[in-house]
ZALUMBA-657642 format. One record per residue (C-alpha): residue in one letter; x, y, z. Coordinates in pm, whole numbers, padded with zeros to 5 digits, always signed. Layout:
aXYZ...
This chain:
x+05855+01021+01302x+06124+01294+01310x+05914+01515+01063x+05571+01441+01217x+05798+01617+01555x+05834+01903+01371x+05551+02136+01409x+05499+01978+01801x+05846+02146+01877x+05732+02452+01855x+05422+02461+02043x+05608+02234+02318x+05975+02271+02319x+06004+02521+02603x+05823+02305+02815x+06025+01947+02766x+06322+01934+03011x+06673+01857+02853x+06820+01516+03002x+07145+01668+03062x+07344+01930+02810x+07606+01621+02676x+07664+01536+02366x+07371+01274+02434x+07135+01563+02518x+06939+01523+02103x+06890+01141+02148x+06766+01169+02480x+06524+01491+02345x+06411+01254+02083x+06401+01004+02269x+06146+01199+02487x+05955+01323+02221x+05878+00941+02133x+05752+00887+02478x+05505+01166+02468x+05351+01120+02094x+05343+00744+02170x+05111+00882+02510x+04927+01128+02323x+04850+00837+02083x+04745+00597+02293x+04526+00878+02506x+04345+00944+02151x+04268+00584+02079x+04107+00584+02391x+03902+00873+02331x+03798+00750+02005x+03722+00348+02144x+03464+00562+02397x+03329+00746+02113x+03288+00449+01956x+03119+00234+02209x+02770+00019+02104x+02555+00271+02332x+02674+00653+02130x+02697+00391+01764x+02310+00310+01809x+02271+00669+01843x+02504+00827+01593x+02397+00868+01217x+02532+00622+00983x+02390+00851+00724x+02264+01199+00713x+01925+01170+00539x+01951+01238+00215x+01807+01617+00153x+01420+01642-00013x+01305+01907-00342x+00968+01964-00436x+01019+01806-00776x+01114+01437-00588x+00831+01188-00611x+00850+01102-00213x+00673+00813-00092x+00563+00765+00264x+00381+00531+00510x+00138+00627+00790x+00279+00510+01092x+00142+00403+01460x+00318+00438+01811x+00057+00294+02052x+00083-00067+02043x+00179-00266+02342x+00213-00646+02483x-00156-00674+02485x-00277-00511+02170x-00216-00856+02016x-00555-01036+02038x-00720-01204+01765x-01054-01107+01899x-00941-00794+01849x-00771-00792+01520x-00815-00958+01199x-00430-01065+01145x-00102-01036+01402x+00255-00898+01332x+00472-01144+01235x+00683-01026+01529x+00496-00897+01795x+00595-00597+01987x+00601-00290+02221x+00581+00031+02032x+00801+00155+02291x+01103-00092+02171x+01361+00079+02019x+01493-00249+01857x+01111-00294+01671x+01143+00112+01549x+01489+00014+01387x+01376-00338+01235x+01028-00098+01088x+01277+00136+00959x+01482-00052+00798x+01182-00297+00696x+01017+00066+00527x+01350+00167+00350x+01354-00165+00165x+01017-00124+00018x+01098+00250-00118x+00961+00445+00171x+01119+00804+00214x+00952+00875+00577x+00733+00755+00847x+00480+01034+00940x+00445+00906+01326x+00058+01004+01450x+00143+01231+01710x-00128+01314+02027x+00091+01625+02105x+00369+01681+02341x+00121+01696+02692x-00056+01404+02926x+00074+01152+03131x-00049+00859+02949x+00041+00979+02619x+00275+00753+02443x+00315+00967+02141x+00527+01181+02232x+00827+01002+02366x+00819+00748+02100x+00813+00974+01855x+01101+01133+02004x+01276+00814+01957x+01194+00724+01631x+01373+01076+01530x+01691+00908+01710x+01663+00574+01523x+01570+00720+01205x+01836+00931+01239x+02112+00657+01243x+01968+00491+00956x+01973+00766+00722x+01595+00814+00727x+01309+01046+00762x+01059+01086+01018x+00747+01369+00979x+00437+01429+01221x+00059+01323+01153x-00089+01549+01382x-00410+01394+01502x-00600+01725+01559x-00904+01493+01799x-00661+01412+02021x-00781+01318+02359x-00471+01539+02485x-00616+01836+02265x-00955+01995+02386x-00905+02358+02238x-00756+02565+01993x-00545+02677+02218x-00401+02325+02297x-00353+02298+01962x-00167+02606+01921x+00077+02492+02206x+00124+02155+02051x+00170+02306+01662x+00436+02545+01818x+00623+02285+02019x+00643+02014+01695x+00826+02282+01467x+01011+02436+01746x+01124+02105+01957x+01041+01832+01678x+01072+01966+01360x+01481+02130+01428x+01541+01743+01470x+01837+01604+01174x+01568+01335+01082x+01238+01541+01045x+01136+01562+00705x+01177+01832+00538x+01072+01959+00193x+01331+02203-00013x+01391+02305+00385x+01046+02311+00511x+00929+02099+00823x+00597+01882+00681x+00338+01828+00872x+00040+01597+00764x-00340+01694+00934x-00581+01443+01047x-00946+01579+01082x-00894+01929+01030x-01236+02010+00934x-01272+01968+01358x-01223+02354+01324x-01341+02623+01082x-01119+02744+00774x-01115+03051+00964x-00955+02939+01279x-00697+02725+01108x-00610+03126+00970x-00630+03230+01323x-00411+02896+01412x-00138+02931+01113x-00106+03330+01187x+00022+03237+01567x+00236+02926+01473x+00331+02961+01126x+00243+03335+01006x+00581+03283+00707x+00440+02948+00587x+00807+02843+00670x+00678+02491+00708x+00441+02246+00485x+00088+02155+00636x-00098+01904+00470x-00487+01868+00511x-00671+01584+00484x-01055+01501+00400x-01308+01552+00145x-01314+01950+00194x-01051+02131-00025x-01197+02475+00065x-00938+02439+00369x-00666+02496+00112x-00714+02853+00180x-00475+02738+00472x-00315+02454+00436x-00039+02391+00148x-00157+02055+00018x-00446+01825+00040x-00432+01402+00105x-00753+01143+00154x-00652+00961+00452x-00883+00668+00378x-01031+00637-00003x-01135+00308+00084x-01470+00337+00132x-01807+00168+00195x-01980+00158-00037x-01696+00157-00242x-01581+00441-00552x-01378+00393-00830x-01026+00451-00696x-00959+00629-01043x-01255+00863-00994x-01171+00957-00656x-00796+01055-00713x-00864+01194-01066x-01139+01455-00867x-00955+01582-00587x-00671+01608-00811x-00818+01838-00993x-00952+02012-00691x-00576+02045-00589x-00537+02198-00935x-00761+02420-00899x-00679+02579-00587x-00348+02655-00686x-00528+02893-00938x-00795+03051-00711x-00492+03114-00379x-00209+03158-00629x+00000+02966-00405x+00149+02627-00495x-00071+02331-00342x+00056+01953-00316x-00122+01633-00413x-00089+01358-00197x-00247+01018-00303x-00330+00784-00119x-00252+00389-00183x-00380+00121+00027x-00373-00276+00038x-00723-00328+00189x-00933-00276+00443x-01094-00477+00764x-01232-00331+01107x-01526-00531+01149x-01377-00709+01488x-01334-00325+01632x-01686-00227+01498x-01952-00496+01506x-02204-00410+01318x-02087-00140+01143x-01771-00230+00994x-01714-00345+00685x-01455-00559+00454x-01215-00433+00153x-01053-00753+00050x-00704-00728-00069x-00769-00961-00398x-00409-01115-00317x-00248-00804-00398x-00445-00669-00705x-00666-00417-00456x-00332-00255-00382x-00221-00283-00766x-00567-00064-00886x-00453+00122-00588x-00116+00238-00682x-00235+00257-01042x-00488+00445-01001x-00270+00714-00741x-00011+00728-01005x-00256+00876-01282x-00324+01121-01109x-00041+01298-01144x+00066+01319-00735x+00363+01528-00617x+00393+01216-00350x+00217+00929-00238x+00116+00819+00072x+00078+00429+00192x-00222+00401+00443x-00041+00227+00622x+00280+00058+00751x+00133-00020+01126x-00246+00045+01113x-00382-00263+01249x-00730-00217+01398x-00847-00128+01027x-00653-00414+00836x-00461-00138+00670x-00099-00240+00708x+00225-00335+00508x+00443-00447+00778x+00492-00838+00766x+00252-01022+00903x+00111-01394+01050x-00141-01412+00703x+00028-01249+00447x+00435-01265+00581x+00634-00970+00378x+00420-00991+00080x+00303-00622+00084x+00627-00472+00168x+00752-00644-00156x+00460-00500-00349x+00527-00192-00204x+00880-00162-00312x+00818-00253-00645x+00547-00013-00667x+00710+00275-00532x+01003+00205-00736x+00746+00268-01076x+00624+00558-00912x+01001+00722-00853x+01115+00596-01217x+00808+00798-01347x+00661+00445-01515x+00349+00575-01539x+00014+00363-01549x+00099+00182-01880x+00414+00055-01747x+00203-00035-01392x-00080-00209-01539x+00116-00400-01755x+00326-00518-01460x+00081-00596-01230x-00284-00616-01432x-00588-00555-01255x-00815-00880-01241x-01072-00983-01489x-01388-00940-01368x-01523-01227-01179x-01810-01454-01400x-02185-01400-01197x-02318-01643-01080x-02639-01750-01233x-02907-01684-01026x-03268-01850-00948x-03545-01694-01115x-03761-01568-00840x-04145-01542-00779x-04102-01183-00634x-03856-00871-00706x-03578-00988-00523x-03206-00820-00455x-02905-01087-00407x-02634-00880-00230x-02282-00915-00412x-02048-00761-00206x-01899-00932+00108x-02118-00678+00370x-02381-00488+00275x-02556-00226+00491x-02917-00231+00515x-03024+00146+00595x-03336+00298+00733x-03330+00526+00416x-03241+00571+00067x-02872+00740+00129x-02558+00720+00361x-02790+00954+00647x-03012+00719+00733x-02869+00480+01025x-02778+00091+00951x-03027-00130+01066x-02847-00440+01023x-02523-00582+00773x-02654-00839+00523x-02402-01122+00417x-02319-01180+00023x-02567-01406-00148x-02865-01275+00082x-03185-01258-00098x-03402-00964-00049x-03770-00947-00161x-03788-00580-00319x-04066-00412-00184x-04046-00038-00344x-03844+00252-00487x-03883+00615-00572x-03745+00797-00881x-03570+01029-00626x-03310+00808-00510x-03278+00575-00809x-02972+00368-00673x-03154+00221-00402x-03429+00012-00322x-03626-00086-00031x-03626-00428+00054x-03781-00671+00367x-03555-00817+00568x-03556-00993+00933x-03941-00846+00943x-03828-00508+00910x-03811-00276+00582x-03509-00094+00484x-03332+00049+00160x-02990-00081+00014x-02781+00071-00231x-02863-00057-00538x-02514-00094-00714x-02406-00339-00485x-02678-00602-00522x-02816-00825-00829x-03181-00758-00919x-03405-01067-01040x-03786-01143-01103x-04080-00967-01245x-03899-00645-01170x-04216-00429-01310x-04382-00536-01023x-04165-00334-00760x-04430-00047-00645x-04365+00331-00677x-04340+00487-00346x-04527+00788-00257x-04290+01059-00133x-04429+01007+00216x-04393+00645+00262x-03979+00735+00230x-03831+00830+00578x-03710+01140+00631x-03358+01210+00602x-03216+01246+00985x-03105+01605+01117x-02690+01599+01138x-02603+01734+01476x-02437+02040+01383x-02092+02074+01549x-02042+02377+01748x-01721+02548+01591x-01436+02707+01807x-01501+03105+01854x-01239+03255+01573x-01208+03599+01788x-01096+03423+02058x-00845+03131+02018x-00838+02940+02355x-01220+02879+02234x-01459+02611+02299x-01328+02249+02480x-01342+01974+02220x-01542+01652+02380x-01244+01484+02517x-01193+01142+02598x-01035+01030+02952x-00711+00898+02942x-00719+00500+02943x-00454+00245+02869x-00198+00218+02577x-00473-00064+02468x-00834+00152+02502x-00610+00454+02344x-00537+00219+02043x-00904+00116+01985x-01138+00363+02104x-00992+00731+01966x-00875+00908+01704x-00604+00618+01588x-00862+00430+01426x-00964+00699+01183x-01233+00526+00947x-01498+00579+01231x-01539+00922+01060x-01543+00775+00684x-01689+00440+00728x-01966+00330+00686x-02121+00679+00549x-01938+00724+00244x-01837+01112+00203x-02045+01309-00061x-01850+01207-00358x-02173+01013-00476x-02386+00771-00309
């Protein structure tokens, strides 16, 4: 005690009054030096029992993140903020949380955290509306998943969902780029690659390649941060610094392996045409389901008890992706989601960790597919010889179109097993046929059906008995010259509920059911 007194004394001395100058005097001056490093003390423990309190222990990092490179095989989950007490509705949804909750609940952002940490996941990227309108629930619950993430040693990034009803211009989303790396992005928890902010892009192709340059030179004119587009159209790599599917589940469906294995190689190839580095992102889902948000035009990936999401992860992992997304943690409306629920309890966060584990350990797909094999093809079902060309549908919901291709409109959804008599085709479009049904004629696509009967008795079309393919509505784009450009339609503010059903959250509206122009 005397020798922790020593270096005190000299800052303090002059200031302690002497007891008296007896012989007593360096008793009583240690005495009082006691008193006052006991007080000290004790005022210190105090300080630090505030510090320490539940409320600033929630808050406080129990871990810094741990630091992302380029080289790390990252893994990440889609995740949703606008769920509330009466999103819960089986008329609504195909399956319910386990736990149902308020995305607003800081307890439920902790429990998803740590619930996305134990399957492998590196980082939530939180859809984000942008930082403006009264009803938008985005933004502060994204601002508190940065807190929550933040004391669990995790990572939070943006998916910036550029048809936000909060975003009718170019110049709105300007404003709401500049505020998400300026306000957002200097957060502790935002992820960040080799010290780059990354920021994932839903719908970008709402605007022209040329205004995202217009955009970028405003926000980002250093490429100091990494924006990642999404969609079928890599041209807008000329922009953006990688390229991710948000949905590759599609109807009708393609071969998962096809579809990563092509825009793979698109990825590739832009890195040699823009001599700039460009990220592959695949995507890895368990299923799909929205047909109780769409009737009619919705449409049924079943998850196979886990082997859709096996060929999934297989299939993302051949093609060689610098990181790969899960579509998603939280996506309910489409049937897309991890997070434990009433039909399938926490067996696709289990999946998920053991799959993102592979893909970190650099298994490979030998290593994947013997782990978790794909499923043998199911037997067919032998089917009645019939009078008439007829088509039996063999996938759970089939769309019967006004026309041979994804242009035409659906005219109705035809149920598996449903016999069709086969009334023509044309050697034009030689994967469909047309087909009676209900009294009306339409086309189907003819991969997804069984043909049986006197099939050489299916009539050859003349060119103009086949309907001709419908206009597309072109979409005006925003003026480049000028960025605050031309308003966006924009959707009126409703609930938390109508915002989670009817815009941009449920993204397959734009996919499903007209498959993009990867083939038929």
């Amino acid at each position: 005690m005397d020798t922790q007194s020593n270096h005190p004394s000299n800052t303090f001395g002059a200031s302690l009054p002497l007891a008296s100058s007896t012989p007593d005097a360096p008793i009583q001056l240690r005495l009082g030096w006691r008193i006052f490093l006991t007080l000290v003390l004790l005022s210190l423990l105090a300080l630090l029992g505030l510090w320490l309190s539940p409320d600033t222990l929630k808050a406080a990092p129990s871990s810094r993140p741990a630091a992302q490179s380029s080289g790390d095989p990252l893994v990440l989950a889609f995740y949703y903020t606008w769920f509330d007490e009466q999103t819960w509705t089986y008329d609504r949804l195909s399956d319910l949380p386990a736990q149902p909750y308020a995305s607003r609940d800081r307890e439920v952002m902790g429990r998803h955290i740590q619930q996305a940490q134990g399957a492998g996941i590196d980082a939530f990227l939180v859809a984000w509306y942008g930082p403006h309108g009264d009803s938008n629930q985005t933004e502060p619950n994204l601002a508190a998943m940065l807190d929550e993430a933040a004391a669990r040693g995790f990572r939070i990034g943006i998916l910036f969902e550029t048809d936000s009803p909060f975003l009718g211009n170019v110049g709105a989303v300007t404003d709401a780029l500049q505020q998400a790396l300026s306000r957002h992005a200097s957060h502790p928890a935002y992820l960040r690659v080799d010290g780059r902010p990354v920021l994932f892009f839903w719908r970008p192709t709402l605007y022209s390649v040329d205004t995202w340059q217009a955009i970028r030179q405003q926000v980002d004119p250093g490429h100091t941060s990494i924006w990642i587009g999404e969609g079928v159209d890599t041209s807008y790599l000329a922009v953006f610094d990688g390229h991710h599917l948000y949905s590759n589940t599609w109807n009708p469906p393609a071969d998962l392996y096809s579809v990563n294995q092509k825009f793979a190689g698109q990825v590739a190839a832009a890195r040699e045409r823009f001599g700039s580095y460009k990220f592959w992102v695949a995507t890895v889902m368990p299923g799909y389901n929205d047909v109780r948000i769409r009737p009619g035009v919705g449409f049924v990936q079943d998850r196979e008890g886990g082997n859709y999401f096996a060929r999934s992860w297989q299939a993302a992992m051949a093609s060689n992706p610098n990181w790969i997304v899960i579509n998603s943690f939280n996506e309910w409306p489409e049937g897309t989601y991890i997070e434990p629920s009433a039909a399938f309890g926490e067996q696709y966060l289990a999946l998920a960790g053991q799959w993102s584990g592979q893909f970190k350990a650099g298994g490979g797909v030998a290593v994947a597919a013997a782990q978790v094999p794909a499923p043998p093809p199911p037997t067919p079902t032998p089917l009645p010889t019939p009078a008439v060309p007829t088509a039996y549908v063999t996938v759970f919901l089939l769309n019967l179109r006004a026309g041979p291709g994804t242009d035409y409109p659906i005219l109705d959804q035809l149920a598996q097993g449903t016999a069709l008599p086969i009334t023509g085709h044309h050697p034009t479009w030689p994967e469909w046929w047309q087909v009676e049904y209900g009294g009306q004629t339409g086309w189907v696509y003819a991969p997804m059906v069984q043909t049986a009967g006197p099939l050489e008795q299916v009539p050859l079309l003349p060119v103009e008995a086949v309907p001709q393919a419908p206009t597309p509505t072109a979409t005006p784009e925003p003026a480049t010259e000028a960025l605050p450009s031309q308003p966006l339609a924009q959707t009126t503010s409703q609930t938390s509920f109508q915002l989670a059903f009817q815009m941009s959250p449920v993204h397959a509206a734009d996919m499903a059911p007209v498959k993009p122009v990867l083939s038929h």
